[in-house]
N, C-alpha and C positions, 0 to 999 in steps of 0.2 A: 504493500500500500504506500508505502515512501519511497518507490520509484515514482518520478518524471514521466507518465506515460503519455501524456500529452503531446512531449515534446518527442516521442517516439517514431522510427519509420515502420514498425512492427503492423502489418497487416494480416496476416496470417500467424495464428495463436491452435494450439493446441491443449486444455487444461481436461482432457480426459482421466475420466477416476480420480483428481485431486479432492482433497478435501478439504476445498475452500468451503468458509459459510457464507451465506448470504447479505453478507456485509460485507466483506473482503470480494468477492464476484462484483457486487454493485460497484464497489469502490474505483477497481481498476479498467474493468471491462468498459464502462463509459468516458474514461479519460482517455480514451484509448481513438485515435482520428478516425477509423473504419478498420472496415474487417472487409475482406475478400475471400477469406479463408477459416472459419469459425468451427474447429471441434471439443463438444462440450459433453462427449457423453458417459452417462455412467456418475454425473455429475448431483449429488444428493438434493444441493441448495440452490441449483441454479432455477429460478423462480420465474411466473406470470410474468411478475411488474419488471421483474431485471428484463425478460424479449421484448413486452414495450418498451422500455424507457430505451432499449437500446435501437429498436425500432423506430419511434418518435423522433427519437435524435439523430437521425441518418445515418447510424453506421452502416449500415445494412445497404447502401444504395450500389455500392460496388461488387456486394458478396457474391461468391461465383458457388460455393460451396461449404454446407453446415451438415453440423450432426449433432444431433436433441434426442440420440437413443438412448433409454433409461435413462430419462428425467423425473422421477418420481413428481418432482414439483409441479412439472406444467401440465399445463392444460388444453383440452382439444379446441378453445376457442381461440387462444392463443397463437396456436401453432398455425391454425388457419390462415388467420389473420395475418401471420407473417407471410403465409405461402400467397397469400390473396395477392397482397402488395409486394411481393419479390421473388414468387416464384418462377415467374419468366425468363429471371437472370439467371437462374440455378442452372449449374451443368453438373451437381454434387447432392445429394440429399439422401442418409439415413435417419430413420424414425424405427430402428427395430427394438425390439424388445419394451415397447409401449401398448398394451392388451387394449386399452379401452378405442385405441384406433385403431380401427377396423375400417369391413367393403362399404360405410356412410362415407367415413371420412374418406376415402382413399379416393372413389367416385366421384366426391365433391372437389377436390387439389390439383388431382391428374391434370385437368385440363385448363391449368393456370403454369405447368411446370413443362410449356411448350420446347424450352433449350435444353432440357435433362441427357446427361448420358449417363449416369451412376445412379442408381437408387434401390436402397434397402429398407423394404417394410415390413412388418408383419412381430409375429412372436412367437419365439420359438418354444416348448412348454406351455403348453393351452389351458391345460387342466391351473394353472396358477389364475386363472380369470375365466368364469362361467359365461361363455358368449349365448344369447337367448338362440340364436339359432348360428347355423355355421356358414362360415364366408362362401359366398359365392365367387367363387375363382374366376369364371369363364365372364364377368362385368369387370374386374383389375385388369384379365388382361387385355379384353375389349379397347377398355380405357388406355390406357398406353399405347396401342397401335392406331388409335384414332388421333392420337396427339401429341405423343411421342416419338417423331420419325428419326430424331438423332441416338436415341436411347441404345448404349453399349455393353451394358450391363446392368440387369438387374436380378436381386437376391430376394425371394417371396417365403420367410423366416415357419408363416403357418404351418404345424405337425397337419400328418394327416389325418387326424380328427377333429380337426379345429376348420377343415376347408369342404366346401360342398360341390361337385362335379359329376359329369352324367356321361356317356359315350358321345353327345352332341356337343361337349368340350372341346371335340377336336378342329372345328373349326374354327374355332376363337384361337386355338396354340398355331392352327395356318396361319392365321390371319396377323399375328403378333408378326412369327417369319419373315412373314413376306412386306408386313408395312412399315418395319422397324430392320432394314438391311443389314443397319452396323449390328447389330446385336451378337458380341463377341462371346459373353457368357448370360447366363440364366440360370439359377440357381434354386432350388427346392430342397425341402423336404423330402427325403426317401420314403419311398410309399409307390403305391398304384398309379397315382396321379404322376409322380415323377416320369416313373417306365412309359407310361404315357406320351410325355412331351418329347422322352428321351427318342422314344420311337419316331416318332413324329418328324423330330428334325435328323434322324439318324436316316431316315425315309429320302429325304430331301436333300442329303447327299451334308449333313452339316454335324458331323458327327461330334465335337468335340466344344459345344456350346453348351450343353446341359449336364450341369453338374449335382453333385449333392453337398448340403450346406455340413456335412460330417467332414469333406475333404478338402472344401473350399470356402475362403471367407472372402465377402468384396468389399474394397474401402473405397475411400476417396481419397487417399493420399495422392493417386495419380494426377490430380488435380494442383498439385500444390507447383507454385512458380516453380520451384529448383529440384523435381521431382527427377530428372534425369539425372543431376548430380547426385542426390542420395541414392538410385537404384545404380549408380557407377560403385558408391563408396562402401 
């Protein structure tokens, strides 16, 4: 808190797992000129009123890429509201291991997060949050190939008992393929539903895109300015 952050060129922060409190986040995170690069997750205290004020206060105008997984603290109106107002810029976004966002929320964002190539959502352990009924898979990914054409990677955290699918699923996993080109990896839960997509794009000649989240994790670090130097060093 008695660093100078103001006077700082630091754009790009990473405070995952710290255990700052919610005074010490408020403190420096707003003195701080903008973010373009913001990972906060796993993060106890980071709070509602900290993503407005820091929202309010434009840091946010530049942000290229955030992550708010396990924020116990915030909230689904919040989070929105950020994606409302900045998720166009986003080319980064995990929100996994947050239960209470779910196929509402996810439906509602997608087609605000038009620049996306990275994004991880869902919760992996379902049984830790009673969903009234179980996600509809074949509307997310609907959602993403309607509006996510740059999208390179994404990670869908839901076990298989937490997700709802039918054999008419397979056209929605076409439809992702073929509207969303770059899409380097994809990432699931091991289950029926997987061997499924796995099929699907193994079909279509794309064999090495579908992974399972046992063997594979996806971040956003590749997003970060000097991301080529650190994957050198």
């Amino acid at each position: 808190m008695a660093v100078p952050w103001e006077n700082s060129g630091i754009c790009e922060l990473d405070i995952t797992s710290t255990e700052l409190s919610a005074e010490c986040l408020e403190n420096f995170l707003t003195r701080i000129p903008y973010f373009t690069y913001l990972a906060a997750g796993h993060t106890d205290f980071f709070t509602d009123h900290i993503l407005n004020t820091l929202c309010d206060s434009g840091k946010f105008k530049q942000v290229k890429a955030i992550d708010l997984s396990h924020t116990p603290a915030l909230n689904e109106q919040s989070i929105t509201n950020l994606l409302k107002i900045h998720g166009h810029q986003l080319h980064g976004l995990m929100l996994h291991g947050k239960a209470t966002l779910a196929e509402y929320f996810w439906t509602t964002v997608i087609p605000y997060l038009g620049a996306i190539k990275v994004c991880v959502l869902g919760a992996s352990h379902g049984w830790f949050y009673k969903y009234n009924t179980r996600v509809h898979i074949d509307k997310i990914l609907e959602s993403f190939a309607g509006y996510c054409p740059n999208l390179e990677a994404l990670e869908i955290q839901w076990d298989p008992d937490t997700i709802r699918f039918s054999d008419k699923s397979r056209k929605f996993i076409d439809r992702i393929r073929i509207k969303c080109p770059r899409l380097k990896s994809l990432t699931l839960s091991d289950g029926k539903y997987y061997e499924m997509v796995k099929g699907n794009f193994e079909r279509a000649e794309c064999p090495r895109v579908v992974r399972t989240t046992t063997t594979y994790i996806t971040s956003i670090i590749s997003l970060l300015k000097r991301y080529k130097d650190l994957r050198f060093n």
